[in-house]
N, C-alpha and C positions, 0 to 999 in steps of 0.2 A: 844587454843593451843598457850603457847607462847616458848617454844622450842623443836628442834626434832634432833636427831642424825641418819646419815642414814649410813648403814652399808652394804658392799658390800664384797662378800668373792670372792679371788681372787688369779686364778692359772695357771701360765703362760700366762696373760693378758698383757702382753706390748703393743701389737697391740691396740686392742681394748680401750685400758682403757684411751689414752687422750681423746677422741673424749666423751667418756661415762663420763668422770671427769669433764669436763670443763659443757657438758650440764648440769650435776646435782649441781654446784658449781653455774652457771648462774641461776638457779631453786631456789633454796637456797638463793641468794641474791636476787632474788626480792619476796619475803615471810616476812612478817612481823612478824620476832621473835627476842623474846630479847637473843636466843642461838641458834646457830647452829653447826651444823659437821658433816662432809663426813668423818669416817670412813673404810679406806683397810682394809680390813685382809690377809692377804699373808698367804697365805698357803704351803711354800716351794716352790716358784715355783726355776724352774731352767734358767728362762731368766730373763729379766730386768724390773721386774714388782716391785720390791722393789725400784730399784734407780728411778725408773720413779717419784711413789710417794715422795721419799724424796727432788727430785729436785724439785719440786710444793710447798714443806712446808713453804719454806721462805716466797714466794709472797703470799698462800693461809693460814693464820693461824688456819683457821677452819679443815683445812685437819689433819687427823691423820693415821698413820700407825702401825698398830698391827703384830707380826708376830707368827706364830704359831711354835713349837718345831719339824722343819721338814713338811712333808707332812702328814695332820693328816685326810682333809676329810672334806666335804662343810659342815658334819652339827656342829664337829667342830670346821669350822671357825664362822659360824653364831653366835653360843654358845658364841665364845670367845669375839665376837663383841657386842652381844647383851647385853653382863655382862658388857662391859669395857664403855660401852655407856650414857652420861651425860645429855641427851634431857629427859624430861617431856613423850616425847612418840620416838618410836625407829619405824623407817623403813629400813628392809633387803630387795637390789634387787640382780637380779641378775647383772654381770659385761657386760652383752651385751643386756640390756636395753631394752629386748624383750618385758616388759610391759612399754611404757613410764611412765619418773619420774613424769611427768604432772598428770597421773591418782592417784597421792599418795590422790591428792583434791577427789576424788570419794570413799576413805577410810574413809577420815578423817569425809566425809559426812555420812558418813552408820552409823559408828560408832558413831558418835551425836545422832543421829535418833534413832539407836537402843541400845542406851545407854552401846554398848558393851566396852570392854578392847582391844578389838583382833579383825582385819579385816582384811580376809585374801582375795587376788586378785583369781578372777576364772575366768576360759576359760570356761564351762561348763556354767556357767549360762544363758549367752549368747552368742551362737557360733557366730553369725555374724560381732562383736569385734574382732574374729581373722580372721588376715590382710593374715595373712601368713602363710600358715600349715606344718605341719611335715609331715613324709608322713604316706601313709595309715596305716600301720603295726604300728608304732610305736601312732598315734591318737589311733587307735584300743585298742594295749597295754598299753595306758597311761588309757581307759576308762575301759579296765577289770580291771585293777589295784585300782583304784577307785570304782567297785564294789565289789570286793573282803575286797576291807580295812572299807566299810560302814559292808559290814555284818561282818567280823568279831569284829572289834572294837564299833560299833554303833553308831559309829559317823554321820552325817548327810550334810556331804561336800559332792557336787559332785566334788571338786579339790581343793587335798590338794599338788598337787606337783609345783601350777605357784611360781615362786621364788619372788613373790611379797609381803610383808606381815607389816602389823603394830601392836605395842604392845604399848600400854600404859609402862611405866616404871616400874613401880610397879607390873604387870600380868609378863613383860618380867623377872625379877628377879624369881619370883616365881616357873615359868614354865622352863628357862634355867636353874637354878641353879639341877635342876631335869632331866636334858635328860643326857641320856646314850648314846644315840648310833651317830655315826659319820656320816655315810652315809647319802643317799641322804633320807631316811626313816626316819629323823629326824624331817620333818614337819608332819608327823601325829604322830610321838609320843609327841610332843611338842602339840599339839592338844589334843591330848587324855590326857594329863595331867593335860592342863588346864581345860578340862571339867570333870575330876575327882575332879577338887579343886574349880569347882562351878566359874568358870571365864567365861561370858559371848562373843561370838566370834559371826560374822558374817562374811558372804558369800556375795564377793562385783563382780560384772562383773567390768570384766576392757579388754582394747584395749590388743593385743597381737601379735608379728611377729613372729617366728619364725628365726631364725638366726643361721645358720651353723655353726659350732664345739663343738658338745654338746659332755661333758666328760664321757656320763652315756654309761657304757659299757653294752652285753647283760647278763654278770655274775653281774654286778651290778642291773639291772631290777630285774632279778630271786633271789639274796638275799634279796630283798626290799618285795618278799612275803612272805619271811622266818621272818623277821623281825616285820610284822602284827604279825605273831604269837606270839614274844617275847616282843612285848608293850602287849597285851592282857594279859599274863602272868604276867607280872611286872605289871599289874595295882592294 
């Protein structure tokens, strides 16, 4: 690997996103590439998450800030990040760094090994990596959801929703230029399309905390099963 763009989508983050900026900026310069970039994506928010990034440009030239037309939706912002993105391989996390930037090396190892395009970060492979749990109902809900979406798509992830994920450049053009949907159901349709088009992925364990203010409402969970059903369709 000698460059990677990491792309973070990001919606009403002023709080969180120095602290998340500077770790993944300091991550980044000590990596041996002849390219880098920490990609925002703003997603409309309505606080100070855009001027945050534009104040950092000057002194950080790697930093870029994309913005999206309003409030469009995480899978959206990924999409727009992952097209706009200049590195050799492309990492989307999420803005509160639930999986550290440090495990992106546990990707990038899988993916050598198993000569994949696509390594995506799981909770499920090995529970004992999460640090920090969600609580019952929603663990629960996160694993019916991941049963529901293996049988119906046949896909072979047991977690396709950690916000962790790598594409080789070339797989991310292919597969984002192809998703449809905005939502947070965007990582299994971006999955399911890669493996319609014969693009090689892996299922990598990686560390996890869990961290307070998730934006997934309970009408957003219940259309994410409605949405299995319109990747299967569309495939």
């Amino acid at each position: 690997m000698t460059s990677l763009s990491v792309v973070i989508p990001a919606y009403n983050e002023e709080k969180r996103l120095p602290a998340t900026l500077d770790r993944v900026l300091s991550w980044l310069d000590a990596q041996a590439l002849e390219f880098r970039e920490l990609i925002v994506v703003n997603d409309g928010s309505m606080d100070g998450t855009a001027a945050l990034v534009e104040s950092l440009r000057d002194a950080r030239p790697c930093l870029r800030l994309l913005s999206n037309p309003g409030n469009r939706g995480k899978g959206y912002s990924v999409r727009h990040g992952m097209l706009e993105a200049r590195g050799e391989w492309v990492l989307f996390s999420d803005a509160d760094l639930s999986t550290p930037i440090e495990d992106a090396a546990r990707l990038f190892a899988a993916a050598s090994e198993a000569r994949a395009d696509i390594a995506i970060g799981s909770r499920a492979v090995d529970r004992s990596l999460v640090s920090v749990h969600q609580s019952a109902l929603r663990e629960l809900s996160g694993r019916f959801f991941n049963l529901v979406m293996r049988t119906v798509t046949g896909l072979p992830f047991r977690d396709t929703q950690c916000g962790f994920k790598l594409y080789r450049a070339s797989a991310a053009r292919e597969v984002f230029q192809r998703q449809q949907l905005d939502g947070f159901s965007f990582d299994v349709e971006d999955l399911y399309i890669a493996s319609m088009l014969g693009i090689p992925a892996v299922e990598v364990p990686v560390h996890w905390a869990n961290v307070e203010g998730t934006k997934v409402s309970a009408f957003t969970g219940l259309r994410s099963f409605a949405d299995l059903v319109r990747i299967k369709r569309r495939g």
